[in-house]
Structures are given as C-alpha cells and as structure tokens.
Backbone as JSON Lines, residues from 0, in Angstrom:
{"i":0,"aa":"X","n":[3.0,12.19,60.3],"ca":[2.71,13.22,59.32],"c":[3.51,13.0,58.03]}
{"i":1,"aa":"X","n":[4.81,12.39,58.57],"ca":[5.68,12.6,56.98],"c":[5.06,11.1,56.21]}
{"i":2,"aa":"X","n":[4.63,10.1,56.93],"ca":[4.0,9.25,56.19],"c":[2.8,9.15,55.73]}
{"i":3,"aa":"X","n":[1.88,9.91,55.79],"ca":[0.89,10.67,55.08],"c":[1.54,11.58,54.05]}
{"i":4,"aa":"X","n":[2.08,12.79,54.18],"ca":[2.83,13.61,52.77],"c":[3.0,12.06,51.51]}
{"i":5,"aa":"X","n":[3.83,11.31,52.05],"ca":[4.31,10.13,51.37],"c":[3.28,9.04,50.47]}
{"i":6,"aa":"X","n":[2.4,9.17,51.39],"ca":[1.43,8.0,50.6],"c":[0.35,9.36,49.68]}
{"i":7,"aa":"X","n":[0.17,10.67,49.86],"ca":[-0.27,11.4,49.48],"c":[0.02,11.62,47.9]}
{"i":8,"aa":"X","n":[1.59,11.91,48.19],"ca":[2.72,12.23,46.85],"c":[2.77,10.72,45.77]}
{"i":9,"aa":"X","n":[2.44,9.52,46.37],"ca":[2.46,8.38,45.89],"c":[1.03,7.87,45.14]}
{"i":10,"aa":"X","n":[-0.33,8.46,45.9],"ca":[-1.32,8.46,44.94],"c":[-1.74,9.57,44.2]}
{"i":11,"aa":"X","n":[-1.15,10.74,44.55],"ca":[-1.09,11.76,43.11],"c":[-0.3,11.3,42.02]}
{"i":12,"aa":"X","n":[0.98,10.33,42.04],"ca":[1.59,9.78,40.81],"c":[0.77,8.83,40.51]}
{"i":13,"aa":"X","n":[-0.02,7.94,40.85],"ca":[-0.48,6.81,40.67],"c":[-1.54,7.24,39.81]}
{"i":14,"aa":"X","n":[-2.42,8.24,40.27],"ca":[-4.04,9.24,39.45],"c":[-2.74,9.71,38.62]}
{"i":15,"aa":"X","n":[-1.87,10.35,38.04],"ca":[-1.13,10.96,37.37],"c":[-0.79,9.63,35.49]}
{"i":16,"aa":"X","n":[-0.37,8.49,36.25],"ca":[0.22,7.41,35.77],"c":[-1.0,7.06,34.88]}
{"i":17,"aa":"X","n":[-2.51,6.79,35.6],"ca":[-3.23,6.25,35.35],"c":[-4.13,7.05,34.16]}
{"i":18,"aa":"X","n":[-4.12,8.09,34.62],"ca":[-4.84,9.32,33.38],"c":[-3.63,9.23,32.12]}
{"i":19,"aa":"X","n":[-2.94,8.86,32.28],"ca":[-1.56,8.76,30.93],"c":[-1.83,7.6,30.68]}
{"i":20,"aa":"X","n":[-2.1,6.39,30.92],"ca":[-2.2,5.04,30.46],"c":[-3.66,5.35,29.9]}
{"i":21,"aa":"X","n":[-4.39,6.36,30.47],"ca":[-6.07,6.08,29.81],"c":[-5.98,7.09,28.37]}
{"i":22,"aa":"X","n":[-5.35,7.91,28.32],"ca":[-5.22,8.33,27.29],"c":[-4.15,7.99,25.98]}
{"i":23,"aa":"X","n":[-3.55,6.7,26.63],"ca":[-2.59,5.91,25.26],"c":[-3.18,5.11,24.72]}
{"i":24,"aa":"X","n":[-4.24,4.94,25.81],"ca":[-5.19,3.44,25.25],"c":[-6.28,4.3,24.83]}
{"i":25,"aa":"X","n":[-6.88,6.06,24.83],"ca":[-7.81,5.79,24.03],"c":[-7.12,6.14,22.34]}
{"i":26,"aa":"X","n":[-6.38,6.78,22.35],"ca":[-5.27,6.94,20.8],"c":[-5.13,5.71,20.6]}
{"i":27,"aa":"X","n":[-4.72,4.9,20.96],"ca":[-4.63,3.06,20.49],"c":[-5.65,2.58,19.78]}
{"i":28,"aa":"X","n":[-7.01,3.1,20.17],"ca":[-8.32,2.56,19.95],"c":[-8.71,3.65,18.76]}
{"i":29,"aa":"X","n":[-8.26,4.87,18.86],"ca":[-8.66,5.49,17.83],"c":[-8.19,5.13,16.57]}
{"i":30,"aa":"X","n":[-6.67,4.91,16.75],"ca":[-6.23,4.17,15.49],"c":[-6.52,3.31,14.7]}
{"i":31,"aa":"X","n":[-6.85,2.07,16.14],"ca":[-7.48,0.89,15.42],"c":[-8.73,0.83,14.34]}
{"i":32,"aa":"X","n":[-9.26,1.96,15.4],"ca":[-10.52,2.16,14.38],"c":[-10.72,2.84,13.27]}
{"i":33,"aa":"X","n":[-9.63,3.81,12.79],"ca":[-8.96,4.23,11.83],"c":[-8.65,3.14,10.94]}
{"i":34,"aa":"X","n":[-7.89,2.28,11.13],"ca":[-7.51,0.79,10.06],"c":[-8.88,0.26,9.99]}
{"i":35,"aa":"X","n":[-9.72,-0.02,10.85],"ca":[-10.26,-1.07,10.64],"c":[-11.5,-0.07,9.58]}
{"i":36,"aa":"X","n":[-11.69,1.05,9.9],"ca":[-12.84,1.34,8.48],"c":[-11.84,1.62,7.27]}
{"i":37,"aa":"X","n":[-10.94,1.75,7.48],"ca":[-9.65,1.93,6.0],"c":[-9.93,0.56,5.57]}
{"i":38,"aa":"X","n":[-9.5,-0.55,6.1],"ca":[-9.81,-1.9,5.67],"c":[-11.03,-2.03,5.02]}
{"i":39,"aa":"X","n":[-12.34,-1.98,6.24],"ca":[-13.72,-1.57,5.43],"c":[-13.79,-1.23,4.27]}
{"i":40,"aa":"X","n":[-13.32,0.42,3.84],"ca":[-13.47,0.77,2.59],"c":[-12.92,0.11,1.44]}
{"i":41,"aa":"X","n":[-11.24,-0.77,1.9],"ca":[-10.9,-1.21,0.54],"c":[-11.4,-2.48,-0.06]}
{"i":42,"aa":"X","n":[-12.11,-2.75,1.21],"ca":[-12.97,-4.12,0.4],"c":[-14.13,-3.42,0.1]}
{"i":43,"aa":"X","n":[-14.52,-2.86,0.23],"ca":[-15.83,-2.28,-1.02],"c":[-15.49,-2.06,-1.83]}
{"i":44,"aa":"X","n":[-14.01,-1.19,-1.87],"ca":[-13.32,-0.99,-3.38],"c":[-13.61,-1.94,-4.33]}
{"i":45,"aa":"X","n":[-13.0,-3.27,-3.99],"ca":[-12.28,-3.97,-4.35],"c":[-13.58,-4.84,-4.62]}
{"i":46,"aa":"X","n":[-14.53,-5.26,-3.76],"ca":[-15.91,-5.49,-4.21],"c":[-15.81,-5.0,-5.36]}
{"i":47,"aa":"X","n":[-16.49,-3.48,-5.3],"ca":[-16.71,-3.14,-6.55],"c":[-15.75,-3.02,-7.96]}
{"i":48,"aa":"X","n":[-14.47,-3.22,-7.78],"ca":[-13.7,-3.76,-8.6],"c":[-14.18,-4.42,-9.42]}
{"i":49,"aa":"X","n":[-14.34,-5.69,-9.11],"ca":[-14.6,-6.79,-8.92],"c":[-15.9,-7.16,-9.36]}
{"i":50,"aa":"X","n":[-16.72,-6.19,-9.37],"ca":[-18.09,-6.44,-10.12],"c":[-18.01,-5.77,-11.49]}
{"i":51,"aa":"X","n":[-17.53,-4.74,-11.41],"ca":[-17.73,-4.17,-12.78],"c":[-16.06,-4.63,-13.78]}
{"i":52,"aa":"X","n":[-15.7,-5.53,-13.24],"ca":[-14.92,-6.5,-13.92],"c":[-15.2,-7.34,-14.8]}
{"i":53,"aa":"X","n":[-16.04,-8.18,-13.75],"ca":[-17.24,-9.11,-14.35],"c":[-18.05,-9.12,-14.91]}
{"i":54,"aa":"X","n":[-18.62,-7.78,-15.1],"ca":[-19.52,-7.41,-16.51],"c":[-18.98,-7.17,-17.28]}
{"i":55,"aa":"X","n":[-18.36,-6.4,-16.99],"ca":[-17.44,-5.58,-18.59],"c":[-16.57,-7.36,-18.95]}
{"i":56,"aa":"X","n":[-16.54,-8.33,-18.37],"ca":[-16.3,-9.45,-18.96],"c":[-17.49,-10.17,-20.44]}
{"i":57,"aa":"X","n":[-18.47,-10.14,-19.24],"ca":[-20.07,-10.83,-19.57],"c":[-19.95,-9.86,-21.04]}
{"i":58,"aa":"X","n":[-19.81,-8.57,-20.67],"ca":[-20.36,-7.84,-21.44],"c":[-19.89,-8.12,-23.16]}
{"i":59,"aa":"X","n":[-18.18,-8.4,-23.19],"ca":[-17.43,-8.71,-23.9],"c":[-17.17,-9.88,-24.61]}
{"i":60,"aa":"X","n":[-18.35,-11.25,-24.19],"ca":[-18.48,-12.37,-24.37],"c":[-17.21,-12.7,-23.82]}
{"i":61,"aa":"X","n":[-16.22,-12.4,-22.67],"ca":[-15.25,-13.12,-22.4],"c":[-15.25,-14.24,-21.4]}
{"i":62,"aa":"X","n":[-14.56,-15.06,-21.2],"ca":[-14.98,-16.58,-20.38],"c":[-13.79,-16.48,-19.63]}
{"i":63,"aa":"X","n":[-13.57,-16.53,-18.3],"ca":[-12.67,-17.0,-17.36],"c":[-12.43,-17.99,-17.02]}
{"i":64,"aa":"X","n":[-11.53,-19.2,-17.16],"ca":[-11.7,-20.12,-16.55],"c":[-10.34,-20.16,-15.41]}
C-alpha cells in the first residue's frame, strides 16, 4: 500500500512538472513569434525606406554610385 501512495505522489509531480514545462515552452513560442513579426515589420519599414529614398533620389536627378 505505502508503495502505491509513493508511485501515486511521484506521478502527480511528474503531470505537475510536465504542465509547467508545457506552459514555458508555450510563452517561449509566443515570444518568438513576437520577434519574429517585429523583425517582419522592420524590414518592410526599411523596404519602404528604401524605396521612397530612391525616388526622391531619381526624382532629384541624384546618382549614387
């Protein structure tokens, strides 16, 4: 009996452990995916930077070399 209580008390920590590791890893993933459309957006920025750079160059007869 007391080694049943034992393996009982040992897979309630284990389901305990495991619901805490599943919820660090889904915040982990939320983050990531947080950076990774932050990243996304600043290269569109920066795209578009980057285009209306280049006209307002064209536009100015200016030449880059």
């Amino acid at each position: 009996m007391v080694i049943l209580r034992v393996l009982l008390y040992l897979l309630q920590h284990q389901h305990a452990g495991t619901e805490a590791s599943n919820i660090l890893g889904d915040k982990l993933q939320q983050k990531m995916d947080a950076i990774t459309f932050t990243q996304e957006r600043m290269k569109r920025q920066l795209d578009d930077l980057e285009g209306k750079t280049s006209v307002s160059l064209v536009n100015h007869d200016a030449t880059v070399t």
